[in-house]
Steps between C-alpha positions, in 0.01 A plus 500: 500500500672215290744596227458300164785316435627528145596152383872483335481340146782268574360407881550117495749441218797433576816612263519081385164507403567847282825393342309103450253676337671727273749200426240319466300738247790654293793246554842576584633648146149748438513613920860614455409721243260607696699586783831499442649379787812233523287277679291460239732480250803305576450116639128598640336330759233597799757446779785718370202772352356540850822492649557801302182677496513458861798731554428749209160718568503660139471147337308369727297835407465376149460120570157683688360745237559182248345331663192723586481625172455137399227432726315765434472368139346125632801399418629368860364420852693382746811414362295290203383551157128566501320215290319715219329172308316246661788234350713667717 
C-alpha cells in the first residue's frame, strides 16, 4: 500500500527566492511594515535578511505565511512577480 505524499507549499523555494520575491513585490519600506523586523527595516539587504531569518524561526515564520499568503493571490511564484498583462 503506498501512502500519498502531501506536497509542502514551499517544497522548492528556497528562503532567497521568498525574501527576492517579497522585496521584489512590496520593496524594502512597504515589507517592513509588513513584518516588522530590523532586517527589514534598518540598512536592508538579502544577505544580512537571510542571515537573520536563518537564525530566528518566528521571522522566518512570517517571511513564510507572507509569502504564501501572497502566492495564493497570483501574486508570486517562485521568488518572481507573476506577469498579469501580456506587456508584462
Amino acid at each position: 500500500m503506498h501512502k500519498k505524499q502531501i506536497k509542502y507549499p514551499l517544497d522548492g523555494i528556497t528562503l532567497e527566492m521568498m525574501v527576492t520575491g517579497l522585496v521584489e513585490h512590496f520593496g524594502w519600506e512597504a515589507l517592513g511594515k509588513r513584518i516588522k523586523i530590523r532586517c527589514f527595516t534598518s540598512d536592508p539587504s538579502i544577505k544580512s535578511s537571510l542571515k537573520f531569518l536563518r537564525k530566528t524561526p518566528w521571522a522566518r515564520s512570517k517571511v513564510e505565511a507572507l509569502y504564501l499568503a501572497m502566492q495564493k493571490r497570483g501574486k508570486l511564484r517562485g521568488g518572481k512577480r507573476i506577469q498579469t498583462t501580456p506587456e508584462g
